[in-house]
N, C-alpha and C positions, 0 to 999 in steps of 0.2 A: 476485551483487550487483555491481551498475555500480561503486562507489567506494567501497569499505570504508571504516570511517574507521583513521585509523595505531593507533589505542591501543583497536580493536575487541574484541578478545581480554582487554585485561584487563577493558573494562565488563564482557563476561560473565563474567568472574572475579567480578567485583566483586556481580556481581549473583546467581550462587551460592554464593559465602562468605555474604554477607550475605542469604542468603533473602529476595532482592526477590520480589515475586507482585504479579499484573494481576488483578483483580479479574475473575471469570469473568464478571461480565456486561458487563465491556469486550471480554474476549475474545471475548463474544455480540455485540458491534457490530462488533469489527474481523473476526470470521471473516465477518460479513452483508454488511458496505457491503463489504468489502476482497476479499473473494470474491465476491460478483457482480461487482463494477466488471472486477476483473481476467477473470475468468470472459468476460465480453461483449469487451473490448478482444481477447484472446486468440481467439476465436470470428472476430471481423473478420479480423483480421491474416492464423489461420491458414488464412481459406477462400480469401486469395490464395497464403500466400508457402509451405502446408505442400501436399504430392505430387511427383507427377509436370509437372504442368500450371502451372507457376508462372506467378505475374500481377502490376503492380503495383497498389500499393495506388491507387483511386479517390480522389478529392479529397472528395469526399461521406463516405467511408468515414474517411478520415485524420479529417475534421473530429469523427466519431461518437468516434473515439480519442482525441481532446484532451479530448472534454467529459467523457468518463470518467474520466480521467488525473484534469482539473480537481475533477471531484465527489470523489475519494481524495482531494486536495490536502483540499478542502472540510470534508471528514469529519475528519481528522484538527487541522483547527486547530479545528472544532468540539470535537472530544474532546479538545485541551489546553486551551480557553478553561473545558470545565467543569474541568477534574481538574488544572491545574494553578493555585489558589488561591495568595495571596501568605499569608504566615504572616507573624503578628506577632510583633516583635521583642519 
């Protein structure tokens, strides 16, 4: 993970004292979009930069990795806009 957040450790604290749970059919969208996306971005990358023969990455190729990057981005504000609802006070 690029940047941990500082007080990472206790969320998951926090989130197994308090038996937080992801509804399995989020977990059915995030292993779909969030494993293909990463699955193809990774496939790019690593037919330049993983062997013997290394290459740089194309500009064609970089661009195909942002729109992916972008669609993750995509998916998950989709997936807070439904599931995160305002509760009334």
């Amino acid at each position: 993970m690029c940047n941990p957040l500082n007080n990472e450790e206790k969320i998951y604290e926090v989130i197994e004292d308090e038996h937080l749970d992801i509804s399995p059919v989020i977990w059915q969208l995030i292993d779909h979009h969030l494993g293909n996306d990463l699955y193809i971005i990774s496939l790019i990358a690593g037919s330049h930069v993983v062997g013997k023969d290394k290459d740089p990455i194309p500009v064609e190729q970089g661009e195909k990795i942002i729109k992916y990057c972008k669609e993750i981005n995509h998916f998950f504000k989709k997936l807070r806009a439904v599931t995160n609802k305002p509760t009334a006070h």
